[in-house]
C-alpha positions as CSV (number, residue, x, y, z in Angstrom):
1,X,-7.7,25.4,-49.4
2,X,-5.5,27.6,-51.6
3,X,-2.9,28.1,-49.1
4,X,-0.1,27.6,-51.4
5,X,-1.5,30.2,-54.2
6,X,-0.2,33.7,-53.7
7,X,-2.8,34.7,-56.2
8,X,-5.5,34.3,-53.6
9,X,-5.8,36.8,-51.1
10,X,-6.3,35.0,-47.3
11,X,-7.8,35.8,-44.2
12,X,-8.3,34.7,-40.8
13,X,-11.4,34.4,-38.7
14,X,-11.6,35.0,-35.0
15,X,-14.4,34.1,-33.1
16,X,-14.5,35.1,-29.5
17,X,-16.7,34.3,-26.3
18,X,-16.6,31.8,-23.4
19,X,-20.0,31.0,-24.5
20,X,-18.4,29.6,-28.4
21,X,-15.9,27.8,-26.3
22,X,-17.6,26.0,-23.5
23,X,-20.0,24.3,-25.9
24,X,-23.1,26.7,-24.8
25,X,-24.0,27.8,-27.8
26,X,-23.7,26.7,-31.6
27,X,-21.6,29.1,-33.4
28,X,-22.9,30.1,-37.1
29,X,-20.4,32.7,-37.4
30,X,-17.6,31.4,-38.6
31,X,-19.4,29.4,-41.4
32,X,-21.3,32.4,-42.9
33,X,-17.5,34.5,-42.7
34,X,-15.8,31.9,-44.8
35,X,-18.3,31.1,-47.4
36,X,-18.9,35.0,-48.1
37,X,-15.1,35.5,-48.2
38,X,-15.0,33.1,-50.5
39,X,-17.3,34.4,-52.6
40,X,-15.2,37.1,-52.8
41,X,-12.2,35.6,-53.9
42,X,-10.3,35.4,-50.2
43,X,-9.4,32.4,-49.0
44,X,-9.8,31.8,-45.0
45,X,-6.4,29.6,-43.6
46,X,-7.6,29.6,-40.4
47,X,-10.5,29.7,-37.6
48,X,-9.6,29.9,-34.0
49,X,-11.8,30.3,-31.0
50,X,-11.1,32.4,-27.6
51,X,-12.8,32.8,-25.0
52,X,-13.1,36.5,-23.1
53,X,-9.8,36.5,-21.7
54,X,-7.7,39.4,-22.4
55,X,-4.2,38.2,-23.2
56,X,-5.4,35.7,-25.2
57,X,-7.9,37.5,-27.8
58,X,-4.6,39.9,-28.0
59,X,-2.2,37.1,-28.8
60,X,-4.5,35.5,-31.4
61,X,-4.7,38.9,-33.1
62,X,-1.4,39.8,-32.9
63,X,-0.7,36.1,-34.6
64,X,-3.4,36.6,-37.0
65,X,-2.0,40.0,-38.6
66,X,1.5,38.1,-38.8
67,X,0.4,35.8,-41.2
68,X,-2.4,37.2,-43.6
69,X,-3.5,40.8,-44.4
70,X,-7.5,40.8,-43.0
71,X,-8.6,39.6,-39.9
72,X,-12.2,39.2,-39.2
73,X,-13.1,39.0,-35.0
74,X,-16.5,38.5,-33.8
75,X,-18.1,38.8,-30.5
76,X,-17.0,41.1,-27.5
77,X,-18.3,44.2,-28.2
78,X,-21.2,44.7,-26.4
79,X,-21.3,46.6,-23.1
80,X,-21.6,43.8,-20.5
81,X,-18.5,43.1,-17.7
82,X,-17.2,40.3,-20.4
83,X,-17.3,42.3,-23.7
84,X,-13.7,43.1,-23.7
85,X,-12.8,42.9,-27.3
86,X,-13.0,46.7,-27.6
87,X,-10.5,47.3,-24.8
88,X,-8.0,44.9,-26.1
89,X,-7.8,46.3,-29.8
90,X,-7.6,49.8,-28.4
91,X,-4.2,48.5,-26.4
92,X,-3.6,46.4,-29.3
93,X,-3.6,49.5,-31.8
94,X,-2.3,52.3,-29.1
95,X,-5.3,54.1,-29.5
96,X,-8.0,55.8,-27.4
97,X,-11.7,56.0,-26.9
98,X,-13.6,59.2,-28.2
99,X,-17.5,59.7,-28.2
100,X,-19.0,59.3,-31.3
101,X,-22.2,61.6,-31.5
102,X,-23.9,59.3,-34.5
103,X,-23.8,56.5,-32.7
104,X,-25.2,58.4,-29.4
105,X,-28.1,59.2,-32.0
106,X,-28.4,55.7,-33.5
107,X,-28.6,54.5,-30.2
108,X,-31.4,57.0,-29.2
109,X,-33.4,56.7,-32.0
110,X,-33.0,52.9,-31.6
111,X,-34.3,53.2,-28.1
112,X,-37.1,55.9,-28.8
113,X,-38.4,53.5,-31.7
114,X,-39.1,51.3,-28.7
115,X,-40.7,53.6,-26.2
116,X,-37.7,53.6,-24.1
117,X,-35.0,55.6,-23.4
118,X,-30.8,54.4,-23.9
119,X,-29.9,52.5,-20.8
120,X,-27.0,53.8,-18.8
121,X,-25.1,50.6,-19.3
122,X,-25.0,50.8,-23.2
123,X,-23.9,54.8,-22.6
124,X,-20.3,53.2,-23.1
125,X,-20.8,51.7,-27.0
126,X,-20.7,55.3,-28.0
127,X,-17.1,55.6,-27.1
128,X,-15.1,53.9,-30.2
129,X,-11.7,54.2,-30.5
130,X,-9.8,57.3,-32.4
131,X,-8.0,55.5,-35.0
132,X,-10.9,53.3,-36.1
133,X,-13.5,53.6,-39.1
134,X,-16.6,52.8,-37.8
135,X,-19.6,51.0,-39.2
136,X,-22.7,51.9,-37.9
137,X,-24.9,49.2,-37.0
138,X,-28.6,49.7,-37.2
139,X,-29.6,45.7,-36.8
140,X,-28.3,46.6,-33.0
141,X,-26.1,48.9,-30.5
142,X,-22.7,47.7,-31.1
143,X,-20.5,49.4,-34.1
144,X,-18.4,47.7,-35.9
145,X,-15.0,48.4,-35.9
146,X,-12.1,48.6,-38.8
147,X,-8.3,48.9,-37.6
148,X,-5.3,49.5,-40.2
149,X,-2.2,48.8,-39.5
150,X,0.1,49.4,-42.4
151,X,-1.1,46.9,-45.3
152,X,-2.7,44.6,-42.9
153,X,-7.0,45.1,-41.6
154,X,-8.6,43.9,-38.6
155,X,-12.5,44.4,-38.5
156,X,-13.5,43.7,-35.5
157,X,-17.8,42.7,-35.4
158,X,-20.6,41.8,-32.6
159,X,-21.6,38.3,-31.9
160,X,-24.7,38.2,-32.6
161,X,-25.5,36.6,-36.5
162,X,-28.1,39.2,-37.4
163,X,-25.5,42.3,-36.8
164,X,-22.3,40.7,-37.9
165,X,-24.1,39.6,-41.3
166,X,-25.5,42.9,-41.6
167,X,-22.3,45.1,-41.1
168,X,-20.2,42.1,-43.1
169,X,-22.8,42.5,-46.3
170,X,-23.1,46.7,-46.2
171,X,-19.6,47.6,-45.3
172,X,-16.9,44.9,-46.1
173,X,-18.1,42.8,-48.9
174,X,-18.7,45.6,-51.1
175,X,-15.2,46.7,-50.3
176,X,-13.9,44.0,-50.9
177,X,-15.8,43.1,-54.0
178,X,-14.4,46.3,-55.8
179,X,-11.0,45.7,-55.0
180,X,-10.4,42.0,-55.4
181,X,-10.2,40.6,-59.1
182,X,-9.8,36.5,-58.3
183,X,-12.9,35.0,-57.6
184,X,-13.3,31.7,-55.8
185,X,-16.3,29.3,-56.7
186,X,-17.9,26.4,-54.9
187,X,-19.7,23.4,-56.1
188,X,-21.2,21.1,-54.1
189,X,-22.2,17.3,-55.5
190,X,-24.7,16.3,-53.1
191,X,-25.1,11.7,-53.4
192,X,-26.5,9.4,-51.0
193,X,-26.4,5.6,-50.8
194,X,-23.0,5.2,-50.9
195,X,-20.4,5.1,-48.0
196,X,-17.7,7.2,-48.4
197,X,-15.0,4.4,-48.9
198,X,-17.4,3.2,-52.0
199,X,-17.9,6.4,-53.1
200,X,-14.0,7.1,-54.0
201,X,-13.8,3.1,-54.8
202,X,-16.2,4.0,-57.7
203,X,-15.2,7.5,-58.9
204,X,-11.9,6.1,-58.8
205,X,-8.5,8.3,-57.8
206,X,-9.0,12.3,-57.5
207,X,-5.1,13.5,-58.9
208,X,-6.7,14.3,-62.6
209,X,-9.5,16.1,-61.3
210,X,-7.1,18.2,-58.7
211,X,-5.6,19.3,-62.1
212,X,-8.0,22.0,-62.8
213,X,-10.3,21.9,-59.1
214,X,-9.7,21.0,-55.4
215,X,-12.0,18.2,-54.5
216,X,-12.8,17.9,-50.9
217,X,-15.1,15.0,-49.8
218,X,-17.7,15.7,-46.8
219,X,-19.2,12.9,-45.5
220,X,-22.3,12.5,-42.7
221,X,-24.8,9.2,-42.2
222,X,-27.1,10.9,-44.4
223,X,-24.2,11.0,-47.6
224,X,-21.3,12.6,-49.0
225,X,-21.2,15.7,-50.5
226,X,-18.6,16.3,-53.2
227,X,-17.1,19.8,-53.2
228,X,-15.1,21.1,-56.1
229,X,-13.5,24.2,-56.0
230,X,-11.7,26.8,-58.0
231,X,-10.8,30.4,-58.3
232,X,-9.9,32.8,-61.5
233,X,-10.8,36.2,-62.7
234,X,-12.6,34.9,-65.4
235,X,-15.8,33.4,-64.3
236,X,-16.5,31.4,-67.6
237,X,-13.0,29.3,-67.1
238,X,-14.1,28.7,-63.2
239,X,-17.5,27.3,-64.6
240,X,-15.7,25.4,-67.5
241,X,-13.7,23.7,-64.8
242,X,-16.4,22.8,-62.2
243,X,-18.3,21.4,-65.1
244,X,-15.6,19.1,-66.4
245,X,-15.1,17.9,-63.0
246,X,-18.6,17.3,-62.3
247,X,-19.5,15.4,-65.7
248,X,-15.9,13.6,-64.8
249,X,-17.8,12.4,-61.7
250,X,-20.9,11.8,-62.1
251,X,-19.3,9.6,-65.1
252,X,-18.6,7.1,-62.7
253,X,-21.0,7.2,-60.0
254,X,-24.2,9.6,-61.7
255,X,-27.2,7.5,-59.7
256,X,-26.2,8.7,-56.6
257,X,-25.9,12.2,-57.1
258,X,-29.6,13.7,-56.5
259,X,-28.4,17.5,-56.4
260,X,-25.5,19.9,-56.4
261,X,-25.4,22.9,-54.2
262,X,-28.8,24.1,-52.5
263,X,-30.9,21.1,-53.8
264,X,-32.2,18.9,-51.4
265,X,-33.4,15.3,-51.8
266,X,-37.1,16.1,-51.1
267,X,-36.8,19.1,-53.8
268,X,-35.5,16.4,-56.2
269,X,-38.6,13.9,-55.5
270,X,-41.0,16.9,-55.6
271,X,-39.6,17.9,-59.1
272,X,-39.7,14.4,-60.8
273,X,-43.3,13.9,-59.1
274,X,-44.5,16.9,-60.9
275,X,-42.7,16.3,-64.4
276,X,-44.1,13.4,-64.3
277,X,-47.8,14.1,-62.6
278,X,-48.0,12.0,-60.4
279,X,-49.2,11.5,-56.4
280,X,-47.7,10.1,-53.6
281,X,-48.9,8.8,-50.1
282,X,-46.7,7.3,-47.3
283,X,-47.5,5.0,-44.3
284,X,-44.5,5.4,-42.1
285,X,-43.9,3.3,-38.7
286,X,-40.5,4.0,-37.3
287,X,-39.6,7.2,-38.8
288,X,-42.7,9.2,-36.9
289,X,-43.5,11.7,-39.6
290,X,-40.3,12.7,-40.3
291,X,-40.7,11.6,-44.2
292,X,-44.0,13.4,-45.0
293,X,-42.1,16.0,-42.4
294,X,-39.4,16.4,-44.9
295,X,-41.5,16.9,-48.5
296,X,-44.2,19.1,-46.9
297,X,-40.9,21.1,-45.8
298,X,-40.7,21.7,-50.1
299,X,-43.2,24.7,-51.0
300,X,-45.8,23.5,-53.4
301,X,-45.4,19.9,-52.5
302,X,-49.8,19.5,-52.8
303,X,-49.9,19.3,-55.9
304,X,-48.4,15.8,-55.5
305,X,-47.7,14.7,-51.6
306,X,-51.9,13.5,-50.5
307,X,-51.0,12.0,-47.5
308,X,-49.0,10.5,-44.7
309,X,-50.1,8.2,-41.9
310,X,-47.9,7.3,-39.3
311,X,-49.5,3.9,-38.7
312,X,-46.9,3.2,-35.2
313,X,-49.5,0.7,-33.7
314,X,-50.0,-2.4,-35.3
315,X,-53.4,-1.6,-34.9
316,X,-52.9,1.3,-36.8
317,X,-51.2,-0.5,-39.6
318,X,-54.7,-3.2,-39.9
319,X,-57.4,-0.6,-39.3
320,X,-56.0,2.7,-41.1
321,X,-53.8,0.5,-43.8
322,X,-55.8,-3.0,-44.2
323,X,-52.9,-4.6,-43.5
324,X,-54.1,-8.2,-42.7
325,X,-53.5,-9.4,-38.6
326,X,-52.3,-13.1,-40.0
327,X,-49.7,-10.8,-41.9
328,X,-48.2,-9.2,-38.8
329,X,-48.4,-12.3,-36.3
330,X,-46.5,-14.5,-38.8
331,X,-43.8,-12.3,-40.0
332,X,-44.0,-9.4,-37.6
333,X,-44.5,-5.8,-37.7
334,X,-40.7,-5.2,-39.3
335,X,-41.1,-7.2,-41.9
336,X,-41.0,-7.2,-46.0
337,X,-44.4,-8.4,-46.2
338,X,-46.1,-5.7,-43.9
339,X,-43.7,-3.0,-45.5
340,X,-45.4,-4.3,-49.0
341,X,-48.8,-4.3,-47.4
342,X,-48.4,-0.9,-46.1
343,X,-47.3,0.9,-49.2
344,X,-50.2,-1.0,-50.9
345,X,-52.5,-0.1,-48.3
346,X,-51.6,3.6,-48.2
347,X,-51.7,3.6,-51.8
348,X,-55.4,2.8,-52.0
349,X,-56.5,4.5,-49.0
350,X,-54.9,7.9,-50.0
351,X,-55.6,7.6,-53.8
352,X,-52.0,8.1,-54.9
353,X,-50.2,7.1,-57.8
354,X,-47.5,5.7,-55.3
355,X,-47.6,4.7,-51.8
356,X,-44.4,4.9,-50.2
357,X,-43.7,3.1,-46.7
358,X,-41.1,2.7,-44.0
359,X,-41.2,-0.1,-40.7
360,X,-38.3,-0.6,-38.6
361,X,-36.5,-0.6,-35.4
362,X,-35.4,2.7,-34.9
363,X,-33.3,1.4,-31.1
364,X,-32.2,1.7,-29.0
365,X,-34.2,-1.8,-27.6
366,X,-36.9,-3.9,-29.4
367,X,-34.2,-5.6,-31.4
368,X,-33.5,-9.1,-31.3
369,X,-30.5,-11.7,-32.8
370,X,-33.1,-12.4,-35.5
371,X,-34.0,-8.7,-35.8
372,X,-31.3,-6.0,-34.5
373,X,-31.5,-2.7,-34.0
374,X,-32.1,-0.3,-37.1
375,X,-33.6,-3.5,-39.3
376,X,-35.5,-1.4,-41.8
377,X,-37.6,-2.5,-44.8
378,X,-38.9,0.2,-47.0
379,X,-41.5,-0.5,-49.6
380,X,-42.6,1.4,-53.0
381,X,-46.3,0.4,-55.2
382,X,-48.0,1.6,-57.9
383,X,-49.8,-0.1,-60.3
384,X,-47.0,-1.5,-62.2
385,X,-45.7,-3.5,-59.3
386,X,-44.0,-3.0,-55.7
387,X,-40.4,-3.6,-54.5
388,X,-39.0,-3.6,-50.8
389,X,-35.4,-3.1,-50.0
390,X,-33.8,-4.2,-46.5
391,X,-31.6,-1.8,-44.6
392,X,-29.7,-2.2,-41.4
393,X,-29.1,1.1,-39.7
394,X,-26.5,1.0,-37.0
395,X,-26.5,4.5,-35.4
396,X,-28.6,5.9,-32.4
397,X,-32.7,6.1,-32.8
398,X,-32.3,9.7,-34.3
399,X,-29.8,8.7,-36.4
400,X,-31.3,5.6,-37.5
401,X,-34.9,6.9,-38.1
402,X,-33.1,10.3,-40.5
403,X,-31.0,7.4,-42.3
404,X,-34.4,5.5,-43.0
405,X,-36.3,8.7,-44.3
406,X,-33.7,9.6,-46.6
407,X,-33.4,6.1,-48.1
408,X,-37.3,5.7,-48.6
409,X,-37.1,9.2,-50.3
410,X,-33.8,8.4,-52.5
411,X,-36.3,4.8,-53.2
412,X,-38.8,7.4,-54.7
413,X,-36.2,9.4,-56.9
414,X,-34.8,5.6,-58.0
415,X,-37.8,4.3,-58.8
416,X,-39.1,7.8,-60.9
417,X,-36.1,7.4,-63.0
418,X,-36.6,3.9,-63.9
419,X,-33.7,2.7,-62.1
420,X,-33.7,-0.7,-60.5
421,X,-33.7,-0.8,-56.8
């Protein structure tokens, strides 16, 4: 993104560890790194991976300072046998380790806070190199580490989220902050209902918009976000241009964008519940919870969510719903007319203003040629009327059963706004 602006400053992030590259662990780092970079106006080209091998941390930051002017490693700086990252830069930089007292008395008044006393092993995270500023760390033991060479920076950070954020947001950004003027800004359009391919189909093509923003599309089985992006030193033409793009969008395709940026689709429901005042109950089969899961995730959400029954059983879905026996034996439990039933039933048994309900076959068996896997009918009633919509879901069970909570929630923000399902 940006790569061909020289106004924008770039950087390169380096994330090292055998445990990032064997798969063990989920690394966070390197997302948190570019979207604060970002935000201050420095655009990240590249993010490569290592693991604790010697040659090869010092060959992807000797590559690294070749190409931009800051450098951002993480991991390797703690005092186990594979925390080498300190050793290489000190090569790297033809420096040499000295004791630095402050950290000795960070580290024992980190220890004492705890009733214990500095372990032997961690002795060594007092030594830093000579040429190095130094960022003292008090989230943890390890320092962080800032290396110059001639225009160029390397800052070299621990592993672990809570230090590297901490050390990134007292000592770099600031720095960085104060010395760069362009500013980059993010937007994200958040839609769901569409697939990807009909997305673009409707907004139509992206060349005018790429005029005055970078659009990126992101897609997963739960949507596509939209993400239009820009950078200037003037923040009032960066938020002139993401707002011509996004009215340029949602022109075309405006139903299926519930949010931009941190909303969420629950949020959204919540929000039109209240404007409107009214309740909501949901009876939900194959999805387990996970819908009442999702709005009781949204602080304030009893004022409007009553209650949510996961009626699995079909003895669940007669006793606790009313929904008839004759109902289920003649159409089956996946059906439109128990999915109508249910929301009904919910609806009076809970004493919302809506009932809300999902039935399916989540998968991976239970399906048949007449009813496959992730056959899905989702059902809305209130006292003007009720409406069920059919879905087929053809992902894995988890898959399958998020996809069917965030169409019976994006059912709920249709149906609020009056538009037809």
């Amino acid at each position: 993104m940006f790569e061909k602006n020289s106004s924008v400053q770039k950087a390169e992030i380096i994330i090292i560890g055998n445990e990032v590259t064997s798969g063990l662990i989920q690394e966070t780092n390197s997302r948190y790194l570019g979207d604060r970079l970002h935000s201050a106006g420095i655009g990240v080209s590249r993010i490569t991976k290592v693991g604790d091998d010697k040659d090869e941390i010092a060959l992807a930051v000797q590559e690294a300072l070749c190409r931009v002017g800051i450098v951002i490693t993480t991991g390797g700086l703690g005092a186990t046998h594979d925390d080498i990252t300190k050793t290489v830069l000190v090569n790297l930089f033809e420096t040499e380790l000295v004791r630095d007292e402050k950290v000795l008395r960070h580290l024992q008044a980190f220890f004492k806070s705890r009733g214990k006393e500095v372990p032997q092993a961690l002795t060594g995270q007092c030594d830093v190199p000579a040429s190095a500023d130094i960022f003292y760390n008090k989230k943890g033991t390890a320092p962080g580490l800032l290396f110059h060479r001639n225009d160029k920076r390397l800052y070299a950070l621990p592993g672990i989220p809570l230090e590297m954020e901490h050390l990134f947001e007292k000592y770099i950004l600031p720095a960085m902050a104060s010395s760069i003027k362009t500013k980059i800004r993010h937007r994200i359009l958040k839609t769901t209902g569409l697939t990807e391919a009909s997305l673009w189909e409707m907004a139509g093509p992206v060349d005018r918009l790429e005029e005055e923003v970078t659009v990126a599309s992101l897609p997963s089985h739960l949507g596509v976000n939209i993400r239009l992006s820009t950078f200037d030193e003037d923040m009032n033409a960066i938020e002139n241009r993401l707002d011509k793009a996004e009215a340029s969008i949602r022109e075309k395709i405006d139903s299926y964008v519930f949010g931009r940026d941190g909303d969420t689709l629950e949020g959204v429901v919540g929000e039109n519940l209240l404007k409107k005042s009214l309740t909501l109950g949901v009876a939900e089969s194959c999805t387990g919870g996970l819908i009442s899961h999702r709005i009781t995730q949204v602080e304030g959400s009893s004022a409007y969510f009553l209650e949510g029954a996961v009626t699995y059983s079909n003895p669940a879905k007669e006793n606790r719903l009313g929904v008839e026996p004759g109902l289920i034996e003649r159409h089956g439990a996946v059906s439109r007319e128990v999915a109508l039933a249910m929301a009904r039933g919910i609806r009076n048994a809970s004493g919302a203003d809506i009932g809300l309900s999902v039935t399916g076959i989540a998968g991976p068996g239970g399906g048949s040629e007449e009813k496959p896997v992730g056959l899905t009918y989702i059902a809305i009633d209130d006292e003007t009327g009720s409406r069920c919509k059919k879905f087929i879901f053809l992902q894995d069970r988890i898959r399958n059963k998020e996809r069917s909570a965030q169409a019976a929630l994006n059912l709920v923000r249709l149906w609020l706004m009056g538009i037809p399902l």
